[in-house]
Each structure stands twice: as structure tokens, then as C-alpha cells.
PATITI-806945 format. One record per residue (C-alpha): residue in three letters; x, y, z; residue number from 1. Coordinates in Angstrom, 3 decimals. Layout:
BEGIN
<site "Ala",<X,Y,Z>,NUM>
...
***
This chain:
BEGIN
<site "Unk",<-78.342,57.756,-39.137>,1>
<site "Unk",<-75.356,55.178,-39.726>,2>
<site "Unk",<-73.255,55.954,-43.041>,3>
<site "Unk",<-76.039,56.879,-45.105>,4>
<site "Unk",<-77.582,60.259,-44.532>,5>
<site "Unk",<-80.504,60.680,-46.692>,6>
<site "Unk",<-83.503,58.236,-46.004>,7>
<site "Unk",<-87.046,58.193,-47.493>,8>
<site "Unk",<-88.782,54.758,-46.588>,9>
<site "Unk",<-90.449,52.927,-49.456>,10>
<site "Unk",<-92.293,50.483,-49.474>,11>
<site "Unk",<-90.504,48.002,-46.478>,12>
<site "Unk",<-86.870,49.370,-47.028>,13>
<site "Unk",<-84.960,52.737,-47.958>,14>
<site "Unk",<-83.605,54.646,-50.701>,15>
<site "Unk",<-80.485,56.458,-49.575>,16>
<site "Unk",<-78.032,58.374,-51.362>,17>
<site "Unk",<-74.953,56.355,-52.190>,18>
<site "Unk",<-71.398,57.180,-53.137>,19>
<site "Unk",<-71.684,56.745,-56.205>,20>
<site "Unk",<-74.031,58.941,-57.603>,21>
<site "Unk",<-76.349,56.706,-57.272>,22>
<site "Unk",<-79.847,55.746,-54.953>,23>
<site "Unk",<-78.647,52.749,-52.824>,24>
<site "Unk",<-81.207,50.360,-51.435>,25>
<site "Unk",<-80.771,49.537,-47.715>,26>
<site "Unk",<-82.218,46.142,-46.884>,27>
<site "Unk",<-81.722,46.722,-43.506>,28>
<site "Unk",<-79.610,49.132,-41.059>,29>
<site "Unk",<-80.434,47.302,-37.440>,30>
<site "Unk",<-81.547,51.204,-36.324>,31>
<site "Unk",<-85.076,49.674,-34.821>,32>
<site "Unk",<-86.271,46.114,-33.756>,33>
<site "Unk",<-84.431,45.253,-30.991>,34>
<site "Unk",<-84.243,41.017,-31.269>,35>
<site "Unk",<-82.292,38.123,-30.291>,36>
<site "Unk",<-81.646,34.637,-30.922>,37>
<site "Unk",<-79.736,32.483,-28.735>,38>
<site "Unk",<-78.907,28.344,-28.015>,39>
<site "Unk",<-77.265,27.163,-24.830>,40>
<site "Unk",<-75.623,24.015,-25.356>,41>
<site "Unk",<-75.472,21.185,-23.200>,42>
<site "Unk",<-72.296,19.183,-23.102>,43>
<site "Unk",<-73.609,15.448,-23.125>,44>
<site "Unk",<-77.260,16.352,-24.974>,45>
<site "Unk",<-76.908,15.267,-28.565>,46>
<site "Unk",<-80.072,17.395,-29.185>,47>
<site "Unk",<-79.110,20.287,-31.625>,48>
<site "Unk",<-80.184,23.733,-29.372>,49>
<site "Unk",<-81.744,26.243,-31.701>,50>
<site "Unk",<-83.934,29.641,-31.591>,51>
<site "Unk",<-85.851,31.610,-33.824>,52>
<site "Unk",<-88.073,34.663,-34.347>,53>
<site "Unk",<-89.466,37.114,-36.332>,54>
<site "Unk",<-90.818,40.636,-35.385>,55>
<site "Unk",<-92.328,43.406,-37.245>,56>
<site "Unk",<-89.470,46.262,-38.106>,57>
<site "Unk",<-91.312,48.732,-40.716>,58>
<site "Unk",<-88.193,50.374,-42.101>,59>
<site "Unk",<-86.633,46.779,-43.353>,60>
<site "Unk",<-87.360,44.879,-46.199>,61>
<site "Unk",<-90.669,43.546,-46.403>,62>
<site "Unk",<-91.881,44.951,-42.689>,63>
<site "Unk",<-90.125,42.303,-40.776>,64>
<site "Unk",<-87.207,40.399,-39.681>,65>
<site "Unk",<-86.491,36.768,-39.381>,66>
<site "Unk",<-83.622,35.415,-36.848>,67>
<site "Unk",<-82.865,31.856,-36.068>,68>
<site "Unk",<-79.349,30.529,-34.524>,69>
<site "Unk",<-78.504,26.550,-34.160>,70>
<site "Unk",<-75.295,25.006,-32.290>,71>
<site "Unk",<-74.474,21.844,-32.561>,72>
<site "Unk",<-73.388,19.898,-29.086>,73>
<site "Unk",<-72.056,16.988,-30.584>,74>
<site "Unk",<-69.027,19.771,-31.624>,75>
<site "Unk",<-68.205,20.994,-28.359>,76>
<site "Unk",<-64.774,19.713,-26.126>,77>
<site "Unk",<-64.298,21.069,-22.745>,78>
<site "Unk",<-66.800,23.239,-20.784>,79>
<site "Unk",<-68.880,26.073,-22.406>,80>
<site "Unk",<-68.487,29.369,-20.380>,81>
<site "Unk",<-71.202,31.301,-21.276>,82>
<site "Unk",<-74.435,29.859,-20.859>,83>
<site "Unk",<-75.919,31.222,-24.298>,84>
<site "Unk",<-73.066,29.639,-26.376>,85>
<site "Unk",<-73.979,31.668,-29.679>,86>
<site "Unk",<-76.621,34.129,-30.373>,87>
<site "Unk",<-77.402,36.110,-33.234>,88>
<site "Unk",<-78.687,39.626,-31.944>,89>
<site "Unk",<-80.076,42.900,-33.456>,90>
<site "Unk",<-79.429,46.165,-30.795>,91>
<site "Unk",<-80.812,49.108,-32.365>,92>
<site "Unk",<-78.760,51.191,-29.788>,93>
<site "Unk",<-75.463,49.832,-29.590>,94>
<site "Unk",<-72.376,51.498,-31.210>,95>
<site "Unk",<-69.587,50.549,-32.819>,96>
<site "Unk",<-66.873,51.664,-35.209>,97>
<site "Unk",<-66.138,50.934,-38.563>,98>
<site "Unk",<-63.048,49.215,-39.414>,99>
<site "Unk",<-63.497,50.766,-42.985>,100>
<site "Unk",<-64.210,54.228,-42.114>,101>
<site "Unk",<-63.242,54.856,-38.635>,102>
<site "Unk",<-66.776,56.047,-38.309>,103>
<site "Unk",<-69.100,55.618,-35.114>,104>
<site "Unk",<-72.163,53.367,-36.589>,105>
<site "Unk",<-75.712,52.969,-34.307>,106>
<site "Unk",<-77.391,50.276,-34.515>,107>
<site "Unk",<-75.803,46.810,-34.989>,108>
<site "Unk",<-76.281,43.315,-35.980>,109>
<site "Unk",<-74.106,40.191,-34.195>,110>
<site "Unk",<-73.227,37.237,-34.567>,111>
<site "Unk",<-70.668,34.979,-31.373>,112>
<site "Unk",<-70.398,32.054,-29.872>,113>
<site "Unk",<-67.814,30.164,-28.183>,114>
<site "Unk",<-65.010,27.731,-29.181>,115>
<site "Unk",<-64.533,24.453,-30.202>,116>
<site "Unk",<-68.166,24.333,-31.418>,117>
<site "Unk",<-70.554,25.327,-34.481>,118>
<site "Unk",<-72.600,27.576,-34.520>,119>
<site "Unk",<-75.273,28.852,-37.551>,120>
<site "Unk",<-77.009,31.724,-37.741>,121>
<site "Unk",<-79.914,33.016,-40.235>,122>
<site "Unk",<-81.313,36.491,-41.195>,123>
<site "Unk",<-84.051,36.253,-43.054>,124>
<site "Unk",<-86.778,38.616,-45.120>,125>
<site "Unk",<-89.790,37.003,-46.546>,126>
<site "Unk",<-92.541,39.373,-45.143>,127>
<site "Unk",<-93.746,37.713,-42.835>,128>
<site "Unk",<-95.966,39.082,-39.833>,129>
<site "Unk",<-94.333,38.691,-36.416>,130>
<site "Unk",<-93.778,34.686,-35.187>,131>
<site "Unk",<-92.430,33.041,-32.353>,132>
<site "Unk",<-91.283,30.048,-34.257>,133>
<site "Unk",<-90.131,31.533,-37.502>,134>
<site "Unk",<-87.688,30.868,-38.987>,135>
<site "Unk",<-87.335,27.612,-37.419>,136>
<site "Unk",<-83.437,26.527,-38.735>,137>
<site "Unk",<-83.593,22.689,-39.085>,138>
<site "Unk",<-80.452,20.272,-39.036>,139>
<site "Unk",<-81.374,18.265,-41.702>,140>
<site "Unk",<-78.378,16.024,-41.337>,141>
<site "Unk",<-77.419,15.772,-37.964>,142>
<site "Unk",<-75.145,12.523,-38.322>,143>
<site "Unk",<-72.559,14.805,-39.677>,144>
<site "Unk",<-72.182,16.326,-36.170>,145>
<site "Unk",<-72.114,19.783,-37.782>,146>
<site "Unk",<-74.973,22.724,-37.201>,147>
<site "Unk",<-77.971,23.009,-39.978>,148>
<site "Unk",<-77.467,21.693,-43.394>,149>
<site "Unk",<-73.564,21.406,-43.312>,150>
<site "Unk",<-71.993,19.161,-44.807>,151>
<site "Unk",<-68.149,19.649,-44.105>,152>
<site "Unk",<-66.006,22.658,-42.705>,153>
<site "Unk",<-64.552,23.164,-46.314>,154>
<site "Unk",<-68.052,23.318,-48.243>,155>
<site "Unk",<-70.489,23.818,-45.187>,156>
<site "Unk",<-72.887,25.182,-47.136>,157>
<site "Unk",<-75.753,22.991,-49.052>,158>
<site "Unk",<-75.355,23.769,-52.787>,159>
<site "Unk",<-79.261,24.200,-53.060>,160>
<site "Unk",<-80.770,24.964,-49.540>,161>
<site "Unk",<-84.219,24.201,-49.436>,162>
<site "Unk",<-86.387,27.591,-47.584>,163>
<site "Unk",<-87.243,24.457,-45.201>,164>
<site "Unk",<-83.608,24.100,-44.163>,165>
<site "Unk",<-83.972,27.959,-43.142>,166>
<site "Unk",<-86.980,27.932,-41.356>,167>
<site "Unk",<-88.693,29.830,-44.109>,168>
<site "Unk",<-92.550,29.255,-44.853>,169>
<site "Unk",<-93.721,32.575,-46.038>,170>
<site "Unk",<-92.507,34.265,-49.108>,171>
<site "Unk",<-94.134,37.688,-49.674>,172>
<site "Unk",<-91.519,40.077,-50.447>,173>
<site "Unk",<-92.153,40.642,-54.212>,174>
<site "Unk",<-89.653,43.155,-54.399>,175>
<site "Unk",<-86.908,44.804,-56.220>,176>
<site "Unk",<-84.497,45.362,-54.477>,177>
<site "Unk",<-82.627,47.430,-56.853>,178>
<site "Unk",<-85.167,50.200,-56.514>,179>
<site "Unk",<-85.479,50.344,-60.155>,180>
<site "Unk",<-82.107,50.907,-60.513>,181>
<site "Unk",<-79.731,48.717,-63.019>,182>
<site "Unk",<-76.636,50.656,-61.404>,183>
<site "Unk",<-77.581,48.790,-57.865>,184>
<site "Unk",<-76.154,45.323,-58.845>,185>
<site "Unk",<-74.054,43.869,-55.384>,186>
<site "Unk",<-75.112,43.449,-51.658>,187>
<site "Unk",<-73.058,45.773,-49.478>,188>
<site "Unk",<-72.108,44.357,-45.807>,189>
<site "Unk",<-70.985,47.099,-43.806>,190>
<site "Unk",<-68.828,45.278,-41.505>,191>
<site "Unk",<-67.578,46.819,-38.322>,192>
<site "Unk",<-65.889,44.273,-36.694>,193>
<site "Unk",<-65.203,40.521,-37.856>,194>
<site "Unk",<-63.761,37.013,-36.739>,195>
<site "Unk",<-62.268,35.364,-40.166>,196>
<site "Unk",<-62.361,31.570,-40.300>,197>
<site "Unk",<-66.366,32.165,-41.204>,198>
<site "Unk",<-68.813,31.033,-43.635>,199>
<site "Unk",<-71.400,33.084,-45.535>,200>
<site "Unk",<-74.657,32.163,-47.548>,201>
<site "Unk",<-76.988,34.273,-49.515>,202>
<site "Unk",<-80.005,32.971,-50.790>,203>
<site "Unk",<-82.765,34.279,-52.865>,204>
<site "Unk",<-85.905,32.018,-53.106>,205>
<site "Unk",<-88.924,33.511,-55.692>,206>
<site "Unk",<-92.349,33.888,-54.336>,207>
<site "Unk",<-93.204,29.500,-54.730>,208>
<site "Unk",<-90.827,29.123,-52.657>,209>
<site "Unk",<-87.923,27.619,-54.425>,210>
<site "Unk",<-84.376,28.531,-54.950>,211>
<site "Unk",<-83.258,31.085,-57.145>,212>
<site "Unk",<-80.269,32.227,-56.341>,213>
<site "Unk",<-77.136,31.588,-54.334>,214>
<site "Unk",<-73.970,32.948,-53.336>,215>
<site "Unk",<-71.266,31.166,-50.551>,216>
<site "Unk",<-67.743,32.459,-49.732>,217>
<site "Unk",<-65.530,31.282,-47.100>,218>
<site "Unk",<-63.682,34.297,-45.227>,219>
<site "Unk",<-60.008,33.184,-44.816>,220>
<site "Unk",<-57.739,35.460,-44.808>,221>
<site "Unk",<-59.544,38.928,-45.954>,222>
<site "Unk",<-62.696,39.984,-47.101>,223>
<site "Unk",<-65.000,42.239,-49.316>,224>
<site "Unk",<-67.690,43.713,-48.405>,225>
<site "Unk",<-69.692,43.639,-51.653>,226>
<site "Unk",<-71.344,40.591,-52.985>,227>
<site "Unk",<-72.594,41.288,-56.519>,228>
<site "Unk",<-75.341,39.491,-58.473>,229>
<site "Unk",<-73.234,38.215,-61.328>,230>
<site "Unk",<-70.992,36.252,-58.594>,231>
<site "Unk",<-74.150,34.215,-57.860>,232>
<site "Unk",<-75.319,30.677,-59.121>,233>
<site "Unk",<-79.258,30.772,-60.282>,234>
<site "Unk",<-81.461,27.931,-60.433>,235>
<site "Unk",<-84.604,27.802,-62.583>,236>
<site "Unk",<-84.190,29.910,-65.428>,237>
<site "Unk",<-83.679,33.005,-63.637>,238>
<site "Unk",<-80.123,35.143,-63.764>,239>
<site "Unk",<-79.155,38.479,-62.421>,240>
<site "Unk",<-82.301,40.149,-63.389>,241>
<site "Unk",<-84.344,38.152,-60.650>,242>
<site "Unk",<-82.961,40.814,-57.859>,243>
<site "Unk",<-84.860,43.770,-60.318>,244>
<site "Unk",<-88.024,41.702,-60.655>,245>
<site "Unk",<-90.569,40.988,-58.161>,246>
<site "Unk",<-89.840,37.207,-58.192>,247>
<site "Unk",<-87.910,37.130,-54.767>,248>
<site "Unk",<-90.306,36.020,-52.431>,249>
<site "Unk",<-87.543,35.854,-49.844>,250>
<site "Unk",<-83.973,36.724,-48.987>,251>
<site "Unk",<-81.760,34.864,-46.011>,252>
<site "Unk",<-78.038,35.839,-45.374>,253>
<site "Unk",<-76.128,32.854,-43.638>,254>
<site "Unk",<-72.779,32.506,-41.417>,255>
<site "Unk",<-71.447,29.652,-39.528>,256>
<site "Unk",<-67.623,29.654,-37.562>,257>
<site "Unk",<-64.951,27.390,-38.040>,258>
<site "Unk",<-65.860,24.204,-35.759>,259>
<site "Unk",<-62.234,25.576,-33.775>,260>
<site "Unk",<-62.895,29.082,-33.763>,261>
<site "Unk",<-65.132,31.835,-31.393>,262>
<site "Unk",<-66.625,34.173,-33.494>,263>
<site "Unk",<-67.368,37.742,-32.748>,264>
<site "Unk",<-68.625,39.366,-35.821>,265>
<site "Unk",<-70.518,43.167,-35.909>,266>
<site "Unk",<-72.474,44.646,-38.961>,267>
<site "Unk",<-73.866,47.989,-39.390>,268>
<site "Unk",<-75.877,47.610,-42.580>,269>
<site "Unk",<-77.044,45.587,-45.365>,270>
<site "Unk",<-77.785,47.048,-48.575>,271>
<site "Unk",<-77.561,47.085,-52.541>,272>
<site "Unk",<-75.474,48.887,-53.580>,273>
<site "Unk",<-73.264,50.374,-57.276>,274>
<site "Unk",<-70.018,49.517,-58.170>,275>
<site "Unk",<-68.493,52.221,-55.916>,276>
<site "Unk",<-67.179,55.039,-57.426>,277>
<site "Unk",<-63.270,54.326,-55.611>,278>
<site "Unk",<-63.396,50.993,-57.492>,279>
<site "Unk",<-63.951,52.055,-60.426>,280>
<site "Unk",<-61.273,54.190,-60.727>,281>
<site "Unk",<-58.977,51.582,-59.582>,282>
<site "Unk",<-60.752,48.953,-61.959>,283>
<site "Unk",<-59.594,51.555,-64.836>,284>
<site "Unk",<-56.248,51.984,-63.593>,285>
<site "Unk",<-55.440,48.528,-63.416>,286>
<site "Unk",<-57.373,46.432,-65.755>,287>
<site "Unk",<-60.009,45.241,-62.929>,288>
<site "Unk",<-57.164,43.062,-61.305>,289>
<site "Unk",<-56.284,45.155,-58.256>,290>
<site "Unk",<-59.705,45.051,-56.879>,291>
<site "Unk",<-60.486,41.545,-56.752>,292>
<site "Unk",<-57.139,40.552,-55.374>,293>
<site "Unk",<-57.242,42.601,-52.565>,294>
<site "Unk",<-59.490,40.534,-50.336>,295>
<site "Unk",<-57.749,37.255,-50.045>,296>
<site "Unk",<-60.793,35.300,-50.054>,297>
<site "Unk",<-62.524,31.494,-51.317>,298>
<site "Unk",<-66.250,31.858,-53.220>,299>
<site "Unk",<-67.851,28.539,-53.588>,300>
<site "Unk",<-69.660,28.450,-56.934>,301>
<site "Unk",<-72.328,26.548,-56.456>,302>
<site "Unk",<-72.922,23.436,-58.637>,303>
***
């Protein structure tokens, strides 16, 4: 049952015992709903290719999943090889090991595509029933020649994303995703297997619809798995306590490759998480510098 051993479903997602003495909340841990999104790109068609869908997955957050994927042709040199140039997929029985751990994890989440093109993909939570053409990922400014709502490779992510840009219409999560928990304050990724030279998003939108949080970090050299709330930019009076109320109407994680770079990245889980119990010890040991150094990494605050 993946790295977490002790699951009760509540209420759309699971409580699990963490390592920290402390009931995690897994958004999602790819173990059912077997789903794929994929875009074949057409040297010579200027038309972005994108795909999207949502299914119903009753152990995730909110009942069901969102996954969209958008590649740009206007980015790609040469011939593509593989006639589904990126795809964002969800194989509930595929395993893989942990870089972390060294531990075999079922049931996997990936993103790839080929080179010398970009690629975006979108997971996204609002519970929603099951669509065909949600999310919908639009390229709201295609003249840049880059995939969705980038604007450059150095800040490719739009400082306020609207749930439009992400293909999101329905916001009916109303959760908290803490589980009641103040200890539970940073998304954990459980990576298994990851390209650097990426770009991640997280954005939290409350149940009108409109941005209320957001979080972007470009993966350059190293990376953390944890994301926590107080590393996020909020919009709208809200601040770390939105994750603990049942204002977020929906939740999308974001990546997009370097325009020059394949990417073949694998994750196990997503979940919220404590300040582990290994950190803190190292956090006391030496003065909280240690731990944040570690993962040579860039985080966009968001203006």
C-alpha cells in the first residue's frame, strides 16, 4: 500500500499514519484510476495539441481526478519520435522505486515528453464528476511560442493563473486538507524518479473560483520534496490557514520541461504532510540552515 501503511478513507482522501507522529493526509497515491493524457505534435501545425480528462477515483481528494497535457509545436526542431510527444499518465499498477527510500512503490503518476519542445501538464482536484473535456488547459498566449500560460523559460509560470488557464470550471472540494490537523502544514511529493531542468506550480483556488494561493519553484540542480504552506504567496485576504478551512474549492499541481530538455519524471504520492521528524532534528542541530540548503533549488515568489 505504497509508503504509508495505515489507511482509513475519509471523506474523498486518506488519513495515514505519518513519520512523525502524526495523521498525514494523502491527496492522492495513483493506487486506482487508471488515466492518461497525451498530445502528438505535428511539426509544421502551429495549432497547440492538448488533452484532458477527468474520471471518478473515490479514494482521492474530492472523488475525482483532473488531467490535461498541452505541447506546443511551434517549439519543436527536428523530427518527433514518438508519436504521443508528452503525456501525463496515472497507472495504478506500475512499479517503481524510490530514489529516497530504495523502496518498491505501486501505483504511479508520469509525466515525459520528448526534446527540443514544451510540454505542460496539469493535475487537478476540484470535485468534479467524470468529463471528457475537463480540465481543458488553454494557451492563453500562444505568440510566445511556449505551452499554456508561459511566459518565459526563467518565470514560465503566470504569477496569478486564472482556474480558466487550467481548464478548471468546477470547484467543490470544500476541504481541509490538513485533516484537522495544525501539525500537517507542507505538500509531500514522493518522487521516484525525476528529470531536473523542470517547472512546478501549485495552486489553490477557494470555492468562487479565484486564486488563493500559489507556490512555483524551478528544479535546477536538486530538489525537496516538501512544499509547505508558509512558502506560498496568497491572494485575497487569505494566508496559510486557507489549506485548514473549507475555502479551497480546488487544488492543481503544475510542471512544464525546459524547452531543450526530455523529461521523464515518476511520483508515487501526493500528500500533506508534518515537518518530518529527521528534519527536525537536523533543524535543531544546526539552526534550520542545513535543511534548506540541501536541495539546490530556485522558488519563484510570486508577486
Amino acid at each position: 500500500m505504497k509508503k504509508f501503511t495505515t489507511l482509513a478513507f475519509i471523506g474523498g482522501f486518506s488519513m495515514v499514519a505519518g513519520a512523525a507522529m502524526s495523521a498525514s493526509v494523502t491527496i492522492d497515491d495513483f493506487t486506482a484510476g487508471g488515466q492518461i493524457a497525451s498530445a502528438a505534435t505535428n511539426v509544421g501545425d502551429p495549432t497547440p495539441q492538448k488533452d484532458g480528462n477527468t474520471i471518478l477515483v473515490g479514494n482521492v481528494l474530492g472523488g475525482s481526478r483532473g488531467l490535461a497535457v498541452i505541447t506546443n509545436p511551434a517549439r519543436v526542431t527536428g523530427t518527433p519520435t514518438d508519436i504521443n510527444n508528452a503525456s501525463l499518465e496515472v497507472d495504478p499498477t506500475s512499479s517503481a522505486t524510490d530514489i529516497v527510500t530504495g523502496n518498491t512503490v505501486t501505483g504511479i503518476i508520469s509525466f515525459n515528453n520528448n526534446s527540443n519542445q514544451t510540454s505542460t501538464g496539469v493535475l487537478v482536484y476540484s470535485g468534479a464528476g467524470a468529463s471528457v473535456v475537463e480540465p481543458d488547459i488553454q494557451d492563453t498566449t500562444p505568440a510566445d511560442n511556449l505551452a499554456d500560460f508561459t511566459v518565459d523559460t526563467t518565470a514560465p509560470f503566470s504569477p496569478t493563473p486564472t482556474a480558466a488557464e487550467l481548464g478548471i470550471t468546477t470547484f467543490g472540494l470544500n476541504a481541509d486538507i490538513t485533516g484537522g490537523n495544525s501539525a500537517n502544514n507542507r505538500f509531500f511529493f514522493d518522487v521516484l524518479s525525476a528529470d531536473l531542468n523542470v517547472n512546478i506550480g501549485i495552486y489553490g483556488y477557494d470555492t468562487a473560483g479565484n486564486l488563493a494561493a500559489a507556490y512555483g519553484e524551478d528544479l535546477i540542480g536538486g530538489f525537496s520534496e516538501y512544499a509547505a504552506f508558509n512558502e506560498f504567496t496568497y491572494f485575497g485576504g487569505y494566508n496559510t490557514n486557507f489549506w485548514s478551512s473549507t475555502a479551497l474549492g480546488a487544488l492543481a499541481f503544475v510542471v512544464q520541461n525546459d524547452p531543450l530538455s526530455p523529461v521523464d519524471a515518476v511520483l508515487g504520492s501526493i500528500s500533506v504532510v508534518p515537518l518530518p521528524a529527521s528534519a527536525l532534528l537536523l533543524l535543531g542541530g544546526l539552526g534550520g540552515l542545513g535543511f534548506m540548503s540541501g536541495a539546490k533549488r530556485r522558488r519563484r515568489k510570486v508577486a
